[in-house]
C-alpha positions as CSV (number, residue, x, y, z in Angstrom):
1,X,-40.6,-19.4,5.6
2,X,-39.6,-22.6,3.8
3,X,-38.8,-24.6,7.0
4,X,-42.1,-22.9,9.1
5,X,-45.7,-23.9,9.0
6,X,-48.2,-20.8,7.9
7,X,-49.7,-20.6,11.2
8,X,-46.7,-18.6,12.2
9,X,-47.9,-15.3,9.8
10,X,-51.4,-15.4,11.4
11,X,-50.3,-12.7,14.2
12,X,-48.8,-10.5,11.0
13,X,-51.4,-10.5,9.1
14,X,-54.0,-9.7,11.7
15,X,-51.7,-6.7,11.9
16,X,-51.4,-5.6,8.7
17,X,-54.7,-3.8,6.7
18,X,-56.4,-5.4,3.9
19,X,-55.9,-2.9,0.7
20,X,-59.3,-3.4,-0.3
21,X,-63.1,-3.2,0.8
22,X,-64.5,-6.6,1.3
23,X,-68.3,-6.5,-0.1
24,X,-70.2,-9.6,-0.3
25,X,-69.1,-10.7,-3.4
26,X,-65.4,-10.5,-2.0
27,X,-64.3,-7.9,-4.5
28,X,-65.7,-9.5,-7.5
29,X,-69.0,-8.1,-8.4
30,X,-71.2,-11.5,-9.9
31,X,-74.4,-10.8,-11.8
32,X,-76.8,-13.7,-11.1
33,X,-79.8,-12.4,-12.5
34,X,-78.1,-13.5,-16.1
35,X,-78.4,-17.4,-15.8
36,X,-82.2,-18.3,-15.6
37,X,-81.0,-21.8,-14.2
38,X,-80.1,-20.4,-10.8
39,X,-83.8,-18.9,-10.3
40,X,-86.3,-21.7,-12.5
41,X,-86.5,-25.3,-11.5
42,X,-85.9,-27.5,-14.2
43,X,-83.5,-24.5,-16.2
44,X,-81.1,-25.5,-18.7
45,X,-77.6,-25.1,-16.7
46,X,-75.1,-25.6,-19.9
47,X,-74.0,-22.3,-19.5
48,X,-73.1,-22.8,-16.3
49,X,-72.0,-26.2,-17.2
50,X,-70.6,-26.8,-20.6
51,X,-70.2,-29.9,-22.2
52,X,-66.2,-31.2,-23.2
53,X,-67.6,-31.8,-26.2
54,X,-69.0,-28.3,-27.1
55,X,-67.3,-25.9,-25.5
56,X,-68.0,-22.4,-26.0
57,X,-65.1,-20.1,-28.3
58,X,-62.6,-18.8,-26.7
59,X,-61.5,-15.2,-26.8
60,X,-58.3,-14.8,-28.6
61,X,-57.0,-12.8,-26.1
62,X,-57.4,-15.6,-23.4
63,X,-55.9,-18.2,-25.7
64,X,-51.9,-17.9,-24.2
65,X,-54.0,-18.9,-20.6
66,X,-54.0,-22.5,-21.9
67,X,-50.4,-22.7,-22.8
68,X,-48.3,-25.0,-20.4
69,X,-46.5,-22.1,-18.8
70,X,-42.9,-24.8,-18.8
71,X,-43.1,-25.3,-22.5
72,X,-44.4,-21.4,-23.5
73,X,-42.4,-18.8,-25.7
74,X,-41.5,-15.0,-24.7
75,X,-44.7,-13.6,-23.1
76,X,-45.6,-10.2,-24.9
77,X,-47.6,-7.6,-23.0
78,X,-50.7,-7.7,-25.4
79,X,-51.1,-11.6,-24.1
80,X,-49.5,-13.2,-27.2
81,X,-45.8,-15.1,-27.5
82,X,-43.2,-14.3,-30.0
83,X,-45.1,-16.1,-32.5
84,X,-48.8,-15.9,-31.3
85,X,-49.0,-19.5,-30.2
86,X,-45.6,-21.7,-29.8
87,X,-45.5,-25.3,-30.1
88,X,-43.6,-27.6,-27.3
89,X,-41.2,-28.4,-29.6
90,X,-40.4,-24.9,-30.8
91,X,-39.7,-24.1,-27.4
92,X,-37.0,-23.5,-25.2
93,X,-36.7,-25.4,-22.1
94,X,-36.1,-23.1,-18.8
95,X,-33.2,-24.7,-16.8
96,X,-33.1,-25.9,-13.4
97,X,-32.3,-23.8,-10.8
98,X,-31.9,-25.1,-7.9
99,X,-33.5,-23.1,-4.6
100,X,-29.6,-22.8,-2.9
101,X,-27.4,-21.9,-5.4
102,X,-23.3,-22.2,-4.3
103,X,-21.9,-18.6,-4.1
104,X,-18.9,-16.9,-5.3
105,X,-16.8,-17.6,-2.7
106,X,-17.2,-21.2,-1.9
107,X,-16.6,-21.8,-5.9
108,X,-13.0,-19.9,-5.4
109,X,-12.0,-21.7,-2.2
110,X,-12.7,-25.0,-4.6
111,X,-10.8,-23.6,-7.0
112,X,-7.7,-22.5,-4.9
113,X,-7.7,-26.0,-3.4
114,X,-7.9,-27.9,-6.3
115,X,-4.8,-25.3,-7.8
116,X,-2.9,-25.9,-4.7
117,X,-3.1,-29.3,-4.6
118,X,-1.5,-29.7,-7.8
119,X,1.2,-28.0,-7.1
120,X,1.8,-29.6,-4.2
121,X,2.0,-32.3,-6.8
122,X,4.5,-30.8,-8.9
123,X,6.6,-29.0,-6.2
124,X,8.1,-31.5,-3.9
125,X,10.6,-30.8,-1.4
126,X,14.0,-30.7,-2.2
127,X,17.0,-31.3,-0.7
128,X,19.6,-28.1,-0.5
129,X,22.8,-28.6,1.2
130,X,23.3,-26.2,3.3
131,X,26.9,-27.2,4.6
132,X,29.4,-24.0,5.1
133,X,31.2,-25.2,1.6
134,X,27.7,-25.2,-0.6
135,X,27.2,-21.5,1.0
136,X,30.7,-20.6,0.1
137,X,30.5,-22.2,-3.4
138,X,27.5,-20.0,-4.3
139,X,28.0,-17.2,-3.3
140,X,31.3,-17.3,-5.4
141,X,29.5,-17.9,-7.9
142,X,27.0,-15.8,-8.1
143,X,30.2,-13.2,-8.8
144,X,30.0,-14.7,-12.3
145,X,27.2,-12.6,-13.6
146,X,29.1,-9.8,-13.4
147,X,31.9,-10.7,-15.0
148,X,29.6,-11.7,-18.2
149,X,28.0,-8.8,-18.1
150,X,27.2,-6.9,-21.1
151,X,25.2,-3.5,-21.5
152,X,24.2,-4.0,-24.9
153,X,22.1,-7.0,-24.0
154,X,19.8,-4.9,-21.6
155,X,16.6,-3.8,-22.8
156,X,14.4,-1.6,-20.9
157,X,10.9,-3.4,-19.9
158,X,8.7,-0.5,-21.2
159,X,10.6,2.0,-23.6
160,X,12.0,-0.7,-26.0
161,X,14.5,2.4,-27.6
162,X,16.1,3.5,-25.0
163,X,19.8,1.6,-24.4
164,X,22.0,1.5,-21.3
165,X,25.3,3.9,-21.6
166,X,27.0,2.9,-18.1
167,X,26.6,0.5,-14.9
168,X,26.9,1.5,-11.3
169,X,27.7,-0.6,-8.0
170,X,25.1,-0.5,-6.2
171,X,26.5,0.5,-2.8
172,X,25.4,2.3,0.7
173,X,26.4,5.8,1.3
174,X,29.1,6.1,4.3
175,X,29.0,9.2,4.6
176,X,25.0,9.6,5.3
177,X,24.5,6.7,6.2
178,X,24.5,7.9,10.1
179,X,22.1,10.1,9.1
180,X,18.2,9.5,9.4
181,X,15.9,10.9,6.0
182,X,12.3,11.6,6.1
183,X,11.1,12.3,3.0
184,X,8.2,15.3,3.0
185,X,5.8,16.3,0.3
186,X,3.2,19.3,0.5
187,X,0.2,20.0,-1.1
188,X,0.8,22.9,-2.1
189,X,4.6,25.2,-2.3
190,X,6.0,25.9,0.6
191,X,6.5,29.7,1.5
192,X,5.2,33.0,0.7
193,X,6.9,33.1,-3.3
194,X,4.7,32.0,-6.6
195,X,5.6,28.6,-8.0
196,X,7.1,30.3,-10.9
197,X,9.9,32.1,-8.4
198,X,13.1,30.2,-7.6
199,X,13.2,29.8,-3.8
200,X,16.5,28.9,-2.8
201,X,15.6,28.9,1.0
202,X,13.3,25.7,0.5
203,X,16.2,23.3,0.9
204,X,17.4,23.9,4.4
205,X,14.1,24.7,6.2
206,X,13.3,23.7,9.6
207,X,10.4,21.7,10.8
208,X,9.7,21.6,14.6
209,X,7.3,19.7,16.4
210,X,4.3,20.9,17.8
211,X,1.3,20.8,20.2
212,X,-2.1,22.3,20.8
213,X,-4.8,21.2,22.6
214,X,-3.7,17.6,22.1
215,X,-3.2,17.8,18.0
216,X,0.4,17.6,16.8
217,X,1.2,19.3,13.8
218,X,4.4,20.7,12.5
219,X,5.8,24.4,12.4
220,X,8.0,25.6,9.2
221,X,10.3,28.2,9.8
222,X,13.1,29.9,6.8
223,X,14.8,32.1,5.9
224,X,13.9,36.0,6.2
225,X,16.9,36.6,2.5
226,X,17.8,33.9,-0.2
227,X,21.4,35.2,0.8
228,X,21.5,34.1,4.2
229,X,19.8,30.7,3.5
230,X,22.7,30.3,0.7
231,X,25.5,31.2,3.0
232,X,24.1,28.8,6.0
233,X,24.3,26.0,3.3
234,X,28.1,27.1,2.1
235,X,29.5,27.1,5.4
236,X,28.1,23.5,6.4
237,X,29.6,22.2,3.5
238,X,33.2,23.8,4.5
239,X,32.6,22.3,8.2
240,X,35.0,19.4,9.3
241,X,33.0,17.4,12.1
242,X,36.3,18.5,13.9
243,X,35.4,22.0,14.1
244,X,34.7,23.8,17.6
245,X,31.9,26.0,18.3
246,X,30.9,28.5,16.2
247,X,29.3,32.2,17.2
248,X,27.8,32.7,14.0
249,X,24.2,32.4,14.0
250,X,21.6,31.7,11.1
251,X,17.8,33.1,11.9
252,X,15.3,31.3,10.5
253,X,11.5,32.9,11.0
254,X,8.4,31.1,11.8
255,X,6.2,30.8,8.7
256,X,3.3,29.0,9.2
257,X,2.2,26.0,10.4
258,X,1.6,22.6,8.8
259,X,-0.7,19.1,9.8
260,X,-0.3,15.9,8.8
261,X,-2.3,14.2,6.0
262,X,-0.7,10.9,5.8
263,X,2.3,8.9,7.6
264,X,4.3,6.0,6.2
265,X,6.7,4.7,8.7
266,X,7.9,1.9,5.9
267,X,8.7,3.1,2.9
268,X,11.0,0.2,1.1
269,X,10.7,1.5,-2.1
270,X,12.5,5.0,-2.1
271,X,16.0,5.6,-1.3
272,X,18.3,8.5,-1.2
273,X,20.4,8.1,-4.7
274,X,23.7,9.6,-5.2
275,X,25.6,8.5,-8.8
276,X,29.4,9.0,-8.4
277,X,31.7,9.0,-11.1
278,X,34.6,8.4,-8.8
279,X,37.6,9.9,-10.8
280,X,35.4,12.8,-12.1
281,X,37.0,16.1,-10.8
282,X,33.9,18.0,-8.3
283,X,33.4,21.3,-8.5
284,X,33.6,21.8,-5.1
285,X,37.5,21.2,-4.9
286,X,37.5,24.5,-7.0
287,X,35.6,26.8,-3.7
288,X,37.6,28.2,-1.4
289,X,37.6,27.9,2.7
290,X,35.7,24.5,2.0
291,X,36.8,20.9,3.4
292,X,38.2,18.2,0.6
293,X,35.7,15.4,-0.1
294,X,37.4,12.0,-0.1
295,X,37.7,10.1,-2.9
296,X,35.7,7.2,-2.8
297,X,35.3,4.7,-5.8
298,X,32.6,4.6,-8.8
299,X,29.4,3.5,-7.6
300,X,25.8,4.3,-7.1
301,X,25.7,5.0,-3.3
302,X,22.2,4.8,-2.0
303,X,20.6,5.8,1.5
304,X,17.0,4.3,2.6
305,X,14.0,6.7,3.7
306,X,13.0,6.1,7.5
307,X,9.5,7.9,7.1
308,X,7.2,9.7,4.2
309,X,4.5,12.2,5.4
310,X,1.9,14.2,3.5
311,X,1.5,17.8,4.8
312,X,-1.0,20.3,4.2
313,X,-1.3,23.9,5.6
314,X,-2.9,24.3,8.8
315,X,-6.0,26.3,9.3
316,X,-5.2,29.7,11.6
317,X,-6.8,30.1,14.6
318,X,-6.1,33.3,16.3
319,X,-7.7,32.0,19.4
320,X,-6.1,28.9,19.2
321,X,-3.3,28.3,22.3
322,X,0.1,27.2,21.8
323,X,2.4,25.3,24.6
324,X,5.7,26.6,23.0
325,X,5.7,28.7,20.4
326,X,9.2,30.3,18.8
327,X,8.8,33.2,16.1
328,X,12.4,32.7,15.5
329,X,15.0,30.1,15.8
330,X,18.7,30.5,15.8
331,X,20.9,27.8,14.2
332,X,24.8,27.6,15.2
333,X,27.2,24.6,15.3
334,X,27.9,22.7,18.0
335,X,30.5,19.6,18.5
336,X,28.6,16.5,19.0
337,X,28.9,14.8,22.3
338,X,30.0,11.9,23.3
339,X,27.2,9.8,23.2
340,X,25.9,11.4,19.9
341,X,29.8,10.3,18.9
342,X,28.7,6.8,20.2
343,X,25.6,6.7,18.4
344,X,27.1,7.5,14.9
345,X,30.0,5.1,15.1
346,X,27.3,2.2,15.9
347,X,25.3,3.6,13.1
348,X,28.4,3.7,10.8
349,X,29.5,0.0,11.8
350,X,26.5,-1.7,9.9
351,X,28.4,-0.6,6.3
352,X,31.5,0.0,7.4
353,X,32.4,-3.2,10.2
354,X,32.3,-6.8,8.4
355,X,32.1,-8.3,11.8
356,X,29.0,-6.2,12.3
357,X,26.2,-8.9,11.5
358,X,28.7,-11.7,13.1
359,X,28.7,-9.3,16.4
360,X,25.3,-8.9,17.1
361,X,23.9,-12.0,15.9
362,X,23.8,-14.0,19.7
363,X,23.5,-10.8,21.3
364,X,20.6,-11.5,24.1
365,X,19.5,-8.0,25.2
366,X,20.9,-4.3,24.5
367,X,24.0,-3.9,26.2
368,X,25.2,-7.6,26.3
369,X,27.5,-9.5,23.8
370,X,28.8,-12.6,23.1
371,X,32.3,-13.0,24.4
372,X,33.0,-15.4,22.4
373,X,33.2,-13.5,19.7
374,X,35.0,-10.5,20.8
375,X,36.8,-11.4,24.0
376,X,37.4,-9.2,27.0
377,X,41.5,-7.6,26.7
378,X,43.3,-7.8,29.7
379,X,46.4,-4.9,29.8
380,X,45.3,-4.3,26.5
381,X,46.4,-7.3,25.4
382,X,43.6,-9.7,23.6
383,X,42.9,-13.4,25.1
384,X,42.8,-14.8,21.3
385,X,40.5,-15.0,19.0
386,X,36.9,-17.5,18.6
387,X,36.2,-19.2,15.9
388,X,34.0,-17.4,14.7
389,X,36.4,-14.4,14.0
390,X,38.8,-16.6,12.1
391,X,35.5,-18.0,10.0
392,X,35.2,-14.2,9.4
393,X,38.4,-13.5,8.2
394,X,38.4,-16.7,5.6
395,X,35.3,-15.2,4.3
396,X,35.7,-11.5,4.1
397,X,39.3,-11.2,4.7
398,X,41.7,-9.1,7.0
399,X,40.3,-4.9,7.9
């Protein structure tokens, strides 16, 4: 109430209740009858009035009440200071404080200005040529690194005794890289087995999407034998994408049922790893009735995650009403289409097409593309080529 006059409380306190009974003597009892003054005529009031010059002794206790309260020591509960009576100059000053004292934050914003200003100071703008030669003549030479390279003069950042045996290209995987990942983790071990059991069924189980009452969760089906999950995974790995349809059909059985605890739909930070020696003979090559894996050169091939969840098991509710619900689910091959055949190509082109980046780059809306860089044929015979594709060809040379 620093900025209002007092008459403003007068309601409040009429409201609130005194905490004490209010005698005559306002609360502190005065016995009159003592000093003769008050009642005779001509009575000697130097009690009641002493003299500066002889004032009555002063009880010791009282003593710290004439003590400039700016200039006193530490106040003691038995009404003495540190040393009974301090001096004012034994004492210690109390600072200034002043009534609006400048918070946290406004002391960082003056910070961060002042920090920014100076290097504002210190980092001045630059001129960087930008000209299709500059662009050229860097990225040649950041090639050079490589060709410096030596392992025995990496050191790890936190275990100082381990040493680097072997470098890897860092490369994306072709053949998965079609394929969309989402990476899973459970609470608890999926299925019915201890944790101390293998469980070879764990690695091709099926998730299906669910609904109930408006909640989503997620069923989990497998396997009913470790053999038939270990068969199922055999003959996928024999498959050509060529193959026809297949009769054969793998049951998997409805388990139990799983809710979301957390969803990440960025995860930059976790990739799909494969380390290939390249010439390194697989042991694949050595099973029968199983397709030949390409050779492809030595590199670490790497996939990216498209989503992370957190599952935990979903409480059962026997009175609890499913839309669609499938005790069992039979998985057989089936040739792609030819839109899912269209949508894997386009998915393939981004690592596998140089002139991907260069195709879609003016590209206004789905479906349209820049003619001038890739023309429309006529009797299947192209009207030449833009500029841009022989740019492309300078850079990245000939498919």
């Amino acid at each position: 109430m620093r900025y209002a006059r007092p008459e403003f409380l007068d309601d409040i306190a009429a409201d609130v209740p005194l905490p004490m009974i209010v005698d005559g003597d306002l609360g502190m009892p005065l016995d009159l009858s003592r000093w003769e003054c008050l009642w005779e005529e001509h009575g000697d009031e130097s009690e009641l009035n002493p003299s500066a010059d002889a004032l009555p002794d002063l009880d010791p206790k009282d003593q710290f009440l004439l003590e400039d309260p700016s200039t006193s020591g530490p106040y003691t509960s038995n009404g003495y200071g540190a040393s009974g009576t301090s001096t004012p100059s034994a004492s210690t000053p109390i600072p200034h404080v002043p009534w609006l004292r400048k918070t946290e934050y406004l002391s960082r914003e003056g910070i961060t200005r002042s920090t920014l200003s100076q290097e504002s100071k210190h980092n001045m703008p630059q001129t960087i040529d930008i000209s299709r030669a500059a662009q050229i003549r860097d990225i040649e030479a950041s090639f050079g690194a490589t060709e410096n390279f030596d392992l025995t003069g990496l050191k790890h950042p936190n275990k100082p005794n381990v040493t680097a045996l072997e470098s890897y290209e860092i490369l994306p995987d072709a053949e998965i890289w079609a394929n969309a990942y989402d990476l899973f983790r459970f609470s608890e071990r999926p299925g019915e087995r201890p944790p101390e059991v293998e469980d070879p069924r764990l690695d091709c189980a099926i998730l299906r999407p669910m609904e109930s009452d408006g909640d989503h969760f997620l069923a989990y089906y497998l396997t009913k034998e470790d053999e038939a999950a270990i068969q199922f995974k055999q003959s996928r790995l024999a498959r050509s994408l060529e193959a026809t349809d297949d009769d054969e059909t793998t049951p998997f059985h409805f388990v139990r049922d799983y809710e979301t605890v957390k969803v990440e739909q960025d995860v930059p930070n976790e990739f799909l790893l494969v380390l290939d020696d390249g010439d390194a003979k697989l042991e694949d090559d050595e099973i029968e009735d199983q397709k030949p894996k390409p050779r492809r050169s030595k590199g670490a091939y790497y996939k990216n995650i498209e989503r992370k969840m957190l599952l935990k098991k979903k409480r059962v509710n026997a009175y609890e009403a499913y839309l669609d619900k499938w005790d069992v689910i039979k998985v057989m091959h089936v040739p792609m289409s030819q839109e899912e055949e269209t949508e894997r190509e386009e998915a393939l082109a981004e690592v596998m097409d140089p002139m991907y980046l260069l195709g879609r780059g003016d590209v206004d809306a789905e479906g349209e593309v820049d003619e001038s860089i890739h023309p429309p044929e006529t009797n299947n015979i192209s009207t030449g080529g833009g500029a841009l594709e022989d740019e492309a060809l300078e850079v990245f040379g000939e498919i």
